[in-house]
C-alpha positions in Angstrom: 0.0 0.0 0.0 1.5 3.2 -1.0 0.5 6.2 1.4 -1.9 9.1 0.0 -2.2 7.0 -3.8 -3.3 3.3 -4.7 -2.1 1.4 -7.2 -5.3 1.3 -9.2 -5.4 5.1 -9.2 -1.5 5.0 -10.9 -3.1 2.7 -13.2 -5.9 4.9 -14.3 -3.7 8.4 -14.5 -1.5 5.9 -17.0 -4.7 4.9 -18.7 -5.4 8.0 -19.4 -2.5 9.3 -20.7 -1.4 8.3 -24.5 3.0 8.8 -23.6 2.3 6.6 -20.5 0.3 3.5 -22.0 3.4 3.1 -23.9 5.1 2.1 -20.8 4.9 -1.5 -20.2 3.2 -1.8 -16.5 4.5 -4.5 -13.9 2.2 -4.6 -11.0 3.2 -6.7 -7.9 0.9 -6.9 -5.2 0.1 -9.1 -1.7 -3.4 -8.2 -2.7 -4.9 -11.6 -3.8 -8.6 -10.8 -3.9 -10.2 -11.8 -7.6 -11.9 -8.4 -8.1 -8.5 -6.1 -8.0 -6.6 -9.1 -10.5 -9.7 -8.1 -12.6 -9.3 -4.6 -12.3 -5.5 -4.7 -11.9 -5.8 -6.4 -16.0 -8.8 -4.3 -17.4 -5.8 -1.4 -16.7 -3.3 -2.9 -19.6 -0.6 -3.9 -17.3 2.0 -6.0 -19.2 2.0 -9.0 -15.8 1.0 -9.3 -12.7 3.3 -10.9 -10.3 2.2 -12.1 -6.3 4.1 -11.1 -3.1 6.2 -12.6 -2.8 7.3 -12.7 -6.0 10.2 -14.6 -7.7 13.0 -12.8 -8.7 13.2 -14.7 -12.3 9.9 -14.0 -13.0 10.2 -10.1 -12.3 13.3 -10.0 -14.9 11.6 -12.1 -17.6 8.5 -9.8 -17.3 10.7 -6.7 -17.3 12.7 -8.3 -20.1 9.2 -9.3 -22.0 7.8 -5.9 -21.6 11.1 -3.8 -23.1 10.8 -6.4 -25.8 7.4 -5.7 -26.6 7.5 -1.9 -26.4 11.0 -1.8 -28.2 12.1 0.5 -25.3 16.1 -0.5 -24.9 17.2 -2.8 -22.3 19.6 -1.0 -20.1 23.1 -3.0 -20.6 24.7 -4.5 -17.4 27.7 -3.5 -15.8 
């Protein structure tokens, strides 16, 4: 839980911009109820990943998404 702003209401101020939707979203949540998965997908988010989450899956996801949105990967030091 961040303080002051949810998640879902990042979401929909990315939603609603056109630069931002570019941006390929990775949500990671303890927050397991059905209804926010639901809502969490209806907002174009490029995976979802469960607290706690597994390190491998965040960096194929992360990997996936710059992929996708041809954004360069950032080149290890």
């Amino acid at each position: 839980m961040m303080p002051g702003v949810s998640g879902l209401d990042v979401l929909r101020v990315r939603a609603a911009d056109p630069l931002l939707r570019r941006i390929p979203m990775i949500v990671i949540s303890a927050n397991d109820r059905s209804q926010v998965k639901t809502d969490i997908r209806d907002m174009d988010v490029w995976a979802v990943l469960a607290k706690p989450f597994d390190l491998d899956a965040l960096l194929g996801a992360v990997t996936s998404g710059l992929e996708h949105s041809n954004i360069p990967a950032p080149i290890a030091a």
